[in-house]
N, C-alpha and C positions, 0 to 999 in steps of 0.2 A: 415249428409252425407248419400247418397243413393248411392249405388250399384248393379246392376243390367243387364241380357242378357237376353235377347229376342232371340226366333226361333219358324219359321215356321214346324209345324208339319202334315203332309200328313194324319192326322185318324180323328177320331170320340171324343170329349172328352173325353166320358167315357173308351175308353183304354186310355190314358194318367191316369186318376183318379185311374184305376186299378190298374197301375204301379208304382206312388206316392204312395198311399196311405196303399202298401204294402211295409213296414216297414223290414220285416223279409228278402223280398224277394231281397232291396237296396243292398246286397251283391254281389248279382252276375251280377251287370250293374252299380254300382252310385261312381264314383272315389274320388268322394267329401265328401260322408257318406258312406263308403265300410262297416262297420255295424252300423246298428240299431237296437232298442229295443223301445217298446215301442206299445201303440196304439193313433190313433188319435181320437180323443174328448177333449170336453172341459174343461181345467184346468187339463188337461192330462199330467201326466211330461215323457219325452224321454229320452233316453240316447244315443245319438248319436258318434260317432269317426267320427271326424273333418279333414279331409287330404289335408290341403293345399298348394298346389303346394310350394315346397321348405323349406315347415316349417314341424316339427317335431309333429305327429299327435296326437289328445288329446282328453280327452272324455270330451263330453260338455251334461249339462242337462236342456234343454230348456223345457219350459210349454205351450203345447197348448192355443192361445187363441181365434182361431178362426179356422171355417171351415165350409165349404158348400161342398158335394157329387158335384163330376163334375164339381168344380169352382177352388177353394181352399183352401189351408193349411196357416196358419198363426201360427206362434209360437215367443214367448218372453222370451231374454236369459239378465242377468245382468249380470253383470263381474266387481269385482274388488270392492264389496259392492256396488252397486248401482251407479258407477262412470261411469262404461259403459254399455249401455241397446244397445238393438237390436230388432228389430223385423223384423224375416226372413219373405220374403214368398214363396208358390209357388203357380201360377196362370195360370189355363187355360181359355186363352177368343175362346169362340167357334166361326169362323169366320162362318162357314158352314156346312153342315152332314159331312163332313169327313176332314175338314181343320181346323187347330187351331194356334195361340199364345200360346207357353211355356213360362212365363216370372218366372226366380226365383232371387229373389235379398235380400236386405237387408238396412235396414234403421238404424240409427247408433243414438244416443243420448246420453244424460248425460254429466255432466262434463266435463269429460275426454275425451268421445266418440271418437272425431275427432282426440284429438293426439294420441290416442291410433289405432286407426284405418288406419293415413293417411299411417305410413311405410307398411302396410300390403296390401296396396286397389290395388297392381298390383295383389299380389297371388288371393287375395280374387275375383278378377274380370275373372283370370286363372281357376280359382274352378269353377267358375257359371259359365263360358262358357263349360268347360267340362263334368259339370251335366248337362247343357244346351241339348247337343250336343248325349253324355251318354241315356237322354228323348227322344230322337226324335229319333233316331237307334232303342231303344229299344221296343218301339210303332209302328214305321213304320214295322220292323219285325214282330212283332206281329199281326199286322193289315196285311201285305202280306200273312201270313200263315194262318188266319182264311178266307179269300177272296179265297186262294188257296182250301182249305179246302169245300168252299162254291160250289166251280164250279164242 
């Protein structure tokens, strides 16, 4: 099972990259991971707080398995012994110098995966619209005020 949002983002990749990929800084914009810890690389383990719309928020420790500067974050989380896997991402596809695709979502497997996931796939799609949403304010500000800055 895959879940996943998409949004149009007014910048350059690399502020979106800047923004993802500070971990410490998730605090003060990300409703989904209101904190993190951790660095991104590979085979990197995080410690993330999980805040999903109506459910009771949890610390989850997922492991880096992938990543590209100005593309993407890829991380792989089990749950339950091995009965449910996941492998989150977050993806920017650069349409143009200053226009982007934010896609973050989540791919679900294992055993269990699907029944374990289907009662949750409203919150879960609540979340990723909201970090969705959370990426693209928090860029487009940032990209207005270094433009500003510029002139």
């Amino acid at each position: 099972m895959k879940i996943e949002h998409r949004v149009g983002v007014a910048v350059p990749a690399e502020v979106i990259w800047a923004v993802i990929s500070d971990l410490p800084g998730w605090a003060a914009w990300n409703p989904l991971y209101p904190e993190a810890h951790g660095v991104i690389g590979y085979g990197e383990k995080l410690k993330l707080k999980l805040a999903l719309p109506g459910q009771e928020p949890r610390i989850i420790e997922p492991r880096v398995v992938d990543w590209t500067p100005d593309e993407a974050i890829h991380w792989q989380l089990s749950m339950m012994k091995g009965l449910v896997k996941s492998i989150r991402y977050l993806e920017i596809e650069a349409l143009g110098p200053t226009n982007c695709v934010f896609s973050n979502g989540e791919i679900f497997s294992g055993l269990l995966g699907l029944r374990a996931v289907r009662p949750l796939r409203k919150s879960i799609r609540q979340g990723f619209e909201a970090m969705g949403e959370a990426v693209r304010e928090r860029c487009e500000t940032i990209w207005r005020e270094r433009q500003a800055e510029a002139t």
